[in-house]
Backbone as CSV, one residue per row, in Angstrom:
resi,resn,N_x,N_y,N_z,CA_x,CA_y,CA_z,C_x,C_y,C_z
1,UNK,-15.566,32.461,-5.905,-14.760,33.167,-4.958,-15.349,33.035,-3.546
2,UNK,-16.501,33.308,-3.247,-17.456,33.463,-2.280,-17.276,31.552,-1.607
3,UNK,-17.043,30.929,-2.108,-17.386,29.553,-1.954,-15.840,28.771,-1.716
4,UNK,-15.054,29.613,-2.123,-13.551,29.261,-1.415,-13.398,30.010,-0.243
5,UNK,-13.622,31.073,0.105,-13.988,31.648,1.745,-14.815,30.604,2.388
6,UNK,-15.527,30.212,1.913,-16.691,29.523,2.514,-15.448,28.239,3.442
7,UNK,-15.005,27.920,2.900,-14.229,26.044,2.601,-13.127,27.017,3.522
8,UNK,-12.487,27.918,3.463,-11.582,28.322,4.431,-11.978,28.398,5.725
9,UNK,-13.283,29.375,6.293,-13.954,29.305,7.309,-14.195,27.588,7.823
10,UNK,-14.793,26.996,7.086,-14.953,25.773,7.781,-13.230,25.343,8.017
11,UNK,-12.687,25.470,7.265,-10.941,24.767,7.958,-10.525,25.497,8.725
12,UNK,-10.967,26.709,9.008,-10.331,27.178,10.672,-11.491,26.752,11.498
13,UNK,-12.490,27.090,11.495,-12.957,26.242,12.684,-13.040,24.897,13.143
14,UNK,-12.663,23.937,11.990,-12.309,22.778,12.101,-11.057,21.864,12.987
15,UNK,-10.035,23.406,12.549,-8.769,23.019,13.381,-8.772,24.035,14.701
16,UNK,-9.275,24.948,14.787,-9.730,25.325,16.123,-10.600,24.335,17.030
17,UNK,-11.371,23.482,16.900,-11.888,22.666,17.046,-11.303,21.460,17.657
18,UNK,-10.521,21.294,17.056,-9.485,20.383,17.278,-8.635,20.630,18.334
19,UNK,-8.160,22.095,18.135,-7.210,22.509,19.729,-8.203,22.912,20.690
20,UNK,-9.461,22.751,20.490,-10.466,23.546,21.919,-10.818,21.928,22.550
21,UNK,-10.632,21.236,21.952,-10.962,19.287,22.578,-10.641,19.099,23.770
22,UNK,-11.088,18.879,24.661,-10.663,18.592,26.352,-9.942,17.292,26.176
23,UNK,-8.926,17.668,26.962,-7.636,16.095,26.887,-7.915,15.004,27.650
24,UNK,-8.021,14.336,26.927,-8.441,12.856,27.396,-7.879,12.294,28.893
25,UNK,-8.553,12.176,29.397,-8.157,11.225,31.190,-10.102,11.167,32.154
26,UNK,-9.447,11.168,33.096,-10.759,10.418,33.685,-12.111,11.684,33.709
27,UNK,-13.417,11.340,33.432,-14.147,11.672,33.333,-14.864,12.618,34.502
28,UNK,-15.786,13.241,35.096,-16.087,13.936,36.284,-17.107,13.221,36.195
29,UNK,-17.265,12.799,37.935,-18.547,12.332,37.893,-19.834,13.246,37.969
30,UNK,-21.369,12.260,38.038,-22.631,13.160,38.170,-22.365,13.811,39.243
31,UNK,-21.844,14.168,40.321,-21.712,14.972,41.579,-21.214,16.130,40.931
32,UNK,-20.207,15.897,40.477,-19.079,17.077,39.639,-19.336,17.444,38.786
33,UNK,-20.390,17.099,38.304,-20.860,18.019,36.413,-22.666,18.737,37.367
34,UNK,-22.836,17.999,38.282,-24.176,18.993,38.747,-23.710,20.115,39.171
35,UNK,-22.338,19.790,40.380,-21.435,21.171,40.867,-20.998,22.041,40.062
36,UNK,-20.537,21.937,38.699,-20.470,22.715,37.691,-21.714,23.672,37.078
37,UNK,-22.577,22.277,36.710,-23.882,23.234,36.565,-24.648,24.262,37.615
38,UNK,-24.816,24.012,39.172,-25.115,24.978,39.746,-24.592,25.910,39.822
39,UNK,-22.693,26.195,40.196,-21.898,27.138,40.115,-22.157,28.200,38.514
40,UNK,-22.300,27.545,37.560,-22.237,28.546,35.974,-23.952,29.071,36.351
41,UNK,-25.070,28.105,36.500,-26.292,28.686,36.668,-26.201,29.997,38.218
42,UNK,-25.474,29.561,38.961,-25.018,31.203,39.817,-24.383,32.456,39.141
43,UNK,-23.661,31.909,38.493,-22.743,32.651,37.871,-23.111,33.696,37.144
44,UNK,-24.166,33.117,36.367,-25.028,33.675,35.541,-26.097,34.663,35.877
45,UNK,-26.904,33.993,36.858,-27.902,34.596,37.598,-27.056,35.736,38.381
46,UNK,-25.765,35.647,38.540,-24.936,36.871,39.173,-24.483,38.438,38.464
47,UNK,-24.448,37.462,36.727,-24.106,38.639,35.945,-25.425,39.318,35.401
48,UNK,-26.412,38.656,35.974,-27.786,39.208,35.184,-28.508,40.533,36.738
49,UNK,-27.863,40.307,37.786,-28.082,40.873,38.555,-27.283,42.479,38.629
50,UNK,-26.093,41.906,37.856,-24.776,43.171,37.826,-25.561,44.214,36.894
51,UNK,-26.161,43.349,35.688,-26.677,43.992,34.575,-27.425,44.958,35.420
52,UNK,-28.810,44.417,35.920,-29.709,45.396,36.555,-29.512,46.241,37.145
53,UNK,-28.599,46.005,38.297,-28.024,47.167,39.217,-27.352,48.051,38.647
54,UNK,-27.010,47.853,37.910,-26.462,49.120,36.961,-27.318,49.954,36.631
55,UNK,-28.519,49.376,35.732,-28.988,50.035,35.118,-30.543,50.907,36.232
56,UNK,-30.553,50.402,37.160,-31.412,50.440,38.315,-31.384,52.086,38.705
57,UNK,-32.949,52.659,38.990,-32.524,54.336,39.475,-33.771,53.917,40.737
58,UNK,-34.549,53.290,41.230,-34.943,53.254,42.318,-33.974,52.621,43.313
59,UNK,-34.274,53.685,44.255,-33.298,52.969,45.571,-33.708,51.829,46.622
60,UNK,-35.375,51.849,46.181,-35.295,50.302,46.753,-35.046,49.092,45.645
61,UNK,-35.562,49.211,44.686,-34.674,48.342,43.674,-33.825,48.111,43.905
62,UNK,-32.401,48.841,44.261,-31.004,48.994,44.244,-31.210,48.499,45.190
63,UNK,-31.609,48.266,46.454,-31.113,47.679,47.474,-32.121,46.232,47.369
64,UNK,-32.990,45.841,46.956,-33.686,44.567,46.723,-32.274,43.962,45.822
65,UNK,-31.930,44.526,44.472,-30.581,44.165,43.945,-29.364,43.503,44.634
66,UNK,-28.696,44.519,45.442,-27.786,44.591,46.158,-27.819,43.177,47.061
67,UNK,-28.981,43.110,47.612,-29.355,42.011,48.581,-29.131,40.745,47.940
68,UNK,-29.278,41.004,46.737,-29.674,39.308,45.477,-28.192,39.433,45.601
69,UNK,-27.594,39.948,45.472,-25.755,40.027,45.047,-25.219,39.445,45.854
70,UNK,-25.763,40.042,46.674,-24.573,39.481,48.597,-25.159,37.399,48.280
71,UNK,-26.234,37.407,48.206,-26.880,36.358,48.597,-26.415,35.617,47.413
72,UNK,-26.360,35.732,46.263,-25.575,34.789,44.937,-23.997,34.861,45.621
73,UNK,-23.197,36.270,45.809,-21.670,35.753,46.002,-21.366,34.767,47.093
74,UNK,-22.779,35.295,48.183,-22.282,34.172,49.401,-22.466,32.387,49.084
75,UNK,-23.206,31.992,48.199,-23.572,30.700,47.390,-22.343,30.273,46.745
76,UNK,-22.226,31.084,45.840,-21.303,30.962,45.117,-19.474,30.608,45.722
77,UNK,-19.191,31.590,46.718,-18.414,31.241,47.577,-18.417,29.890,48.547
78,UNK,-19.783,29.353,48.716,-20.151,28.233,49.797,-19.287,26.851,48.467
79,UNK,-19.921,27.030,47.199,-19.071,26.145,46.145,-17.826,25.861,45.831
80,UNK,-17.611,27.418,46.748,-15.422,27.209,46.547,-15.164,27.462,45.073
């Protein structure tokens, strides 16, 4: 029983798989996959900043924070 679930799971992710495939045409170049990678590595470093400030109870923290924020959205914005 356990081992026909098993064989089902793999056939949905198999055909999910299949519809998550990026559609074939021209490739991005190294300029355009680094621009990707810096923008998601901001992106990231943006939501790890949201995290903190949240959780942040010093007020210079909060404003050392705050400062990282302005300074990632303004980057991030310079990427378009």
């Amino acid at each position: 029983m356990a081992r026909g679930w098993e064989s089902k799971s793999v056939e949905d992710q198999q055909s999910q798989a299949a519809f998550s495939d990026p559609k074939p045409g021209p490739r991005p170049s190294s300029v355009q996959l680094a621009h990707q990678r810096q923008r998601q590595g901001l992106l990231l470093s943006r939501a790890r900043v949201v995290q903190q400030l949240e959780a942040a109870q010093n007020a210079q923290h909060r404003q050392m924070l705050e400062a990282a924020l302005a300074d990632l959205d303004a980057q991030i914005a310079q990427l378009g």
